[in-house]
Residue, then its C-alpha position, 0 to 999 in steps of 0.5 A: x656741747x654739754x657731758x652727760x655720764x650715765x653711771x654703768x655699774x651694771x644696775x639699770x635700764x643704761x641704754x633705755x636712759x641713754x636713748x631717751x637723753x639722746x631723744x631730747x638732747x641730740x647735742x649732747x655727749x651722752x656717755x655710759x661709763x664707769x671711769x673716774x676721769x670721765x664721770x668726774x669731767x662730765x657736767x652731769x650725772x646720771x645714777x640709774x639702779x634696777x634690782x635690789x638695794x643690796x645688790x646695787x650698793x654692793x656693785x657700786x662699791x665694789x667699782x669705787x663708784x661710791x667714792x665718785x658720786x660723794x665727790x661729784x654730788x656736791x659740785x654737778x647736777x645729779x639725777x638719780x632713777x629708782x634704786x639710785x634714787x634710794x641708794x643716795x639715802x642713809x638705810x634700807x629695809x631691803x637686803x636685811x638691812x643696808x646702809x646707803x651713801x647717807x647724802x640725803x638724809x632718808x630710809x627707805x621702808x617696804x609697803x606693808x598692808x595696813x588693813x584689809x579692805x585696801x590691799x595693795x599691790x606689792x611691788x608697785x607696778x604702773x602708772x602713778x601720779x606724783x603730787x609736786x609738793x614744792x617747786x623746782x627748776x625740774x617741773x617745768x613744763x609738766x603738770x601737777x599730779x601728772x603719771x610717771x610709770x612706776x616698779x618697786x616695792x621699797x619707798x622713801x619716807x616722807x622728808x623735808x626735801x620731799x618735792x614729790x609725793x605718790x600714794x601707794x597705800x600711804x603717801x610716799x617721797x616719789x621726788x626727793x631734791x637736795x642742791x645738785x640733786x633730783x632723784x626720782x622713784x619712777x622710770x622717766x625713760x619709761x613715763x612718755x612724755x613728762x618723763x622725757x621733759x624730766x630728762x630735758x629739763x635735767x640737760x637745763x638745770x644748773x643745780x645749786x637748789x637749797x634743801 
């Protein structure tokens, strides 16, 4: 039996993630947790986040769970959804500006309307599809350019670790994967079935993917 810690630093959909993890992995241990000795003996790791970006690095840091997901990120797979996914990067435009974990090297921006004829809507809000920019253990089983069920009105840029992109206004880095990372800008938990495989998939996944 197989540890799965879902951080709980009291940012995300926690029992959502946990139910939909018990869903397609009923034998394994799926804890919500915020202790130390606990996340760092689980075999995976998961960072959800719901809210702001200030607000989610600020309860992370305050908990000393930054300091757990450095040390943890580099040695086990980690999944990061939605603002987790942001906060594992350099900077924010949100919150007037903040600094992230800086592990993957990224900012995060907010759509802006670049022309009237093609107004967006902000945040982005409901299905999208993700374009699998570049292969990994993670997709399997689910098509390119399927639908994942997106909320959020900041986005990634573009970067070399980039394995998913979604266009809302302008092309965007949906999916980002460094070594034991896979973090993802939609809600799995929320996305039906490719967004069940994704969390499947993550119970299989061994890590180790280069940059």
């Amino acid at each position: 039996m197989g540890k799965i810690a879902i951080v709980d630093y009291g940012m995300g959909n926690l029992h959502s993630v946990k139910k939909a993890l018990e869903k397609v992995a009923p034998n394994e241990m799926v804890s919500l947790t915020r202790s130390s000795s606990v996340i760092d003996n689980a075999d995976r790791i998961i960072l959800p986040g719901v809210g702001a970006f200030g607000d989610c690095i600020k309860a992370l840091r305050k908990l000393n769970l930054d300091k757990l997901i450095l040390r943890n990120s580099n040695s086990k797979p980690l999944l990061a959804i939605c603002v987790g996914m942001q906060i594992l990067l350099e900077f924010s435009e949100e919150s007037k500006g903040t600094q992230g974990l800086g592990i993957i090297k990224a900012r995060v921006k907010k759509f802006v309307q670049n022309n009237q004829r093609e107004r967006i809507k902000i945040p982005h809000m409901g299905w999208n599809s993700v374009k699998q920019s570049k292969d990994h253990f993670m997709w399997s089983g689910i098509p390119d350019n399927s639908y994942f069920y997106f909320v959020h009105s900041y986005a990634c840029e573009l970067i070399d670790a980039t394995h998913g992109i979604t266009s809302h206004g302008k092309d965007f880095s949906s999916v980002l994967a460094c070594k034991n990372i896979f973090a993802v800008q939609f809600h799995p938990e929320k996305s039906q079935e490719y967004g069940l495989r994704i969390y499947e998939n993550f119970t299989k996944w061994s890590g180790e993917k280069l940059c």
